[in-house]
N, C-alpha and C positions, 0 to 999 in steps of 0.2 A: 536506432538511436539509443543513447546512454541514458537512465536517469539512477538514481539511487532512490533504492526500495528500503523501507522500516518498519516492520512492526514491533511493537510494545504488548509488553505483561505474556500474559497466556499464548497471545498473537505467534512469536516466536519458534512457538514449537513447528509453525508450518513452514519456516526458515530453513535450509539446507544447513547441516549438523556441522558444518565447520564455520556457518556464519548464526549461530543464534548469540555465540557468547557476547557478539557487538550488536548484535541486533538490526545489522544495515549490512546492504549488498550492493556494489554497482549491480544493474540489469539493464539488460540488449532488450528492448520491446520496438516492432515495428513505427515508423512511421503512423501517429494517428491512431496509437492506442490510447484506449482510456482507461481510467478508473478503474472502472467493472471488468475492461478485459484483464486488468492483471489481479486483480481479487480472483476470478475465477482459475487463472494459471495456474495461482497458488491451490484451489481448493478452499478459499478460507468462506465458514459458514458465514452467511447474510446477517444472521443476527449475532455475531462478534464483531464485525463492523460497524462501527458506533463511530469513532472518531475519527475523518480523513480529512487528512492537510495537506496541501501542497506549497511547499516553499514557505509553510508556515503559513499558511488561508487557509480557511475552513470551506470545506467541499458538501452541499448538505447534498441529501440522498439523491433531490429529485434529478442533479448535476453527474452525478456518477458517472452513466451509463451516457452521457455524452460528451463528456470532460477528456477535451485532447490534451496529453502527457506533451511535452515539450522538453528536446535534447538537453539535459542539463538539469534537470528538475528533480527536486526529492519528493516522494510521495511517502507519507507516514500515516499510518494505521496502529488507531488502539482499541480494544474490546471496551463493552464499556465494564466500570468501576465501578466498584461499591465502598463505600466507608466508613 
């Protein structure tokens, strides 16, 4: 299934070098992936993962690692921030 992937700020760089400059990717993730399984695809460290959204919802942590991705659906990712 389809969904679009994002990450933000630093997040990026784990992006594939012809999609950081938009910062979003369609991505093919099976049927009944979650959360954590495409953090992990990417490699991205646990404690960068600070802000996950889906469709715009807030994903808190304890949800991750059970949270089914849904055809169609953006999942976005930001490290956290300082300011």
């Amino acid at each position: 299934m389809l969904i679009t992937f994002k990450l933000y700020a630093s997040l990026t760089e784990f992006l594939p070098v012809d999609r950081r400059n938009g910062n979003a990717m369609p991505l093919e993730v099976p049927a009944g992936a979650t959360v954590a399984a495409v953090v992990a695809r990417f490699s991205l460290p646990m404690k960068m993962v600070h802000l996950v959204l889906i469709d715009g919802v807030y994903v808190p942590p304890e949800e991750r690692a059970t949270r089914p991705l849904v055809e169609g659906e953006t999942l976005a990712i930001w490290p956290p921030i300082a300011g």
